[in-house]
C-alpha angles and dihedrals in degrees: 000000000000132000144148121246137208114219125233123255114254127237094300102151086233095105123102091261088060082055095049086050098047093044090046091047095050087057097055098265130143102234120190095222133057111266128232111309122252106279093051102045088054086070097054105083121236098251125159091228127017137208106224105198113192113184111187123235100011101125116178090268107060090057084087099060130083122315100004098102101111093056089040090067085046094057121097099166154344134269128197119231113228121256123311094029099230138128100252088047097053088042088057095049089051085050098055114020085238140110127245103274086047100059099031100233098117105163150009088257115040138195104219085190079183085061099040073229134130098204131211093223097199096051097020090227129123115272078268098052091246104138124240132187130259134138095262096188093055102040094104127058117242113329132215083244093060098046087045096058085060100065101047091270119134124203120203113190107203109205143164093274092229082087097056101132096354114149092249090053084047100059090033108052101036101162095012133111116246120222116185110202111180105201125022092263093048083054097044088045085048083050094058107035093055090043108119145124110282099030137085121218117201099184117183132207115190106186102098093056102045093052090039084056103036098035111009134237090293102061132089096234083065100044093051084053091056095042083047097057092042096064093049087051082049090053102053094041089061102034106040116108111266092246100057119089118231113208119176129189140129148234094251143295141283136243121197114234126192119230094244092054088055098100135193128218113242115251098249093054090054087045117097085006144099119232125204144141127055135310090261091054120017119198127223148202116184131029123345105267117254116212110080128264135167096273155085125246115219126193121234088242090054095051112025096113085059080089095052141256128294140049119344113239103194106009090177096077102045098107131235096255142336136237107216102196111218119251119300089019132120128197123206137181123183112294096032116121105272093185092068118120085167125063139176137161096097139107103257130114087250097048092038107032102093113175118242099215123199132198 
């Protein structure tokens, strides 16, 4: 198997930890990890209560395509998404202030080896949607929300009320308060209304990733989801109180992948093996598969910083090795999403660039 491979970028205090860390330490928290360096905390505003806006799927990259504008003259700089870059992980790492290998939720699919389980971790099914039990709320370790409770500090969360006690915005949003909108004025009229000193508003927008995935960055559903969430940016840019602080970024980027480079891997390779991860890097426990695919197979021991540096929180369900499909490749197993035209989770600029935008 051959690939090339991007490295990743170094401790460079420049990764959405750094962010979570930055935003809870402005607001008189104690975080666990450093927060932005100085060049780019300069660029986040002293403010005594911030609007986090986190809109899924917009890497640094796309802010140069069609409709994005608006975001792209907010932008000062650009974040890296943790390790995979994928949307359960990042939500984890907003959650806790950690990295990865900090806070245990390590990819979109998880071996939970204490469950005898591989998890959807945006549904919390089986591969094959079937439930399973776990104690959702206390599936993280101690959250910013939380850290933040305890110095007088209260975090909102402002999401598509259709997650309201679902088992993500369970594990997710541990200490916080939950607000439902059920349209994107509904959600710019909640920020605003829940903007002010002492609090902490973490408000998510969905629609870029749902048409980058469905349709592609080519299509027109996609470009009316990133006109959509630029004019609530704009909104909020031009509606939020002086004295709070707006702060956008996102969870990580997309790549387009054709359907014929959308590859399987072959039976004998899925057989005797678990299978986790995300179609741009696959993780594995068991041997290294043997037909051939474009990509690179990488040892646990070469790669196990990918996930950040610290303590480990939960060693067991790191895998044996990973398959890091080459640029404009997809790799699927059984149970994998066949219908995606949009995929994320790897190493590249596109999947790990993530803006940092500024009111």
């Amino acid at each position: 198997m051959t690939a090339s491979l991007t490295p990743l970028p170094g401790s460079s205090r420049s990764g959405l930890v750094n962010l979570m860390s930055e935003l809870e330490s402005r607001l008189g928290g104690d975080p666990v990890s450093p927060g932005l360096h100085e060049q780019l905390a300069t660029s986040v505003p002293p403010a005594p209560g911030y609007v986090l806006v986190v809109f899924d799927g917009l890497g640094s990259r796309q802010l140069a395509g069609p409709g994005a504008s608006q975001l792209a003259e907010s932008n000062v700089g650009d974040l890296t998404a943790p390790f995979p870059s994928t949307t359960t992980v990042s939500l984890a790492t907003i959650a806790t202030g950690l990295p990865p290998a900090g806070h245990g939720l390590i990819g979109y699919q998880l071996h939970l080896p204490e469950l005898e389980v591989v998890a959807n971790t945006i549904k919390w099914t089986t591969l094959w949607g079937d439930p399973f039990s776990c104690d959702y709320a206390s599936f993280l370790p101690e959250t910013v929300w939380e850290r933040l409770a305890a110095v007088g500090v209260e975090t909102v969360t402002v999401q598509p009320a259709n997650f309201n006690n679902s088992p993500l915005s369970q594990v997710m949003y541990r200490g916080a308060r939950f607000e439902g909108a059920t349209t994107v004025d509904e959600w710019v009229d909640a920020c605003l209304a829940l903007a002010q000193p002492e609090r902490l508003v973490v408000a998510y927008l969905p629609h870029v990733d749902i048409a980058a995935h469905m349709t592609g960055q080519n299509s027109e559903e996609y470009r009316n989801a990133v006109a959509l969430v630029a004019t609530a940016w704009e909104q909020l840019r031009q509606r939020l109180r002086a004295d709070i602080g707006l702060i956008g970024t996102a969870d990580h980027g997309h790549v387009d992948i054709q359907a014929e480079n959308q590859l399987h891997m072959a039976s004998s390779d899925q057989a005797a093996r678990i299978l986790f991860g995300d179609s741009r890097v696959m993780f594995i426990n068991g041997p290294p598969p043997e037909n051939d695919l474009p990509a690179r197979y990488l040892p646990f021991a070469d790669v196990a910083d990918w996930w950040g540096a610290g303590p480990v929180l939960a060693p067991d369900r790191f895998p044996d090795g990973i398959l890091v499909a080459d640029p404009g490749y997809a790799i699927l197993h059984r149970f994998s999403d066949k219908r995606m035209i949009g995929h994320h989770g790897g190493v590249t600029e596109a999947e790990r660039l993530i803006p940092l935008l500024v009111r």
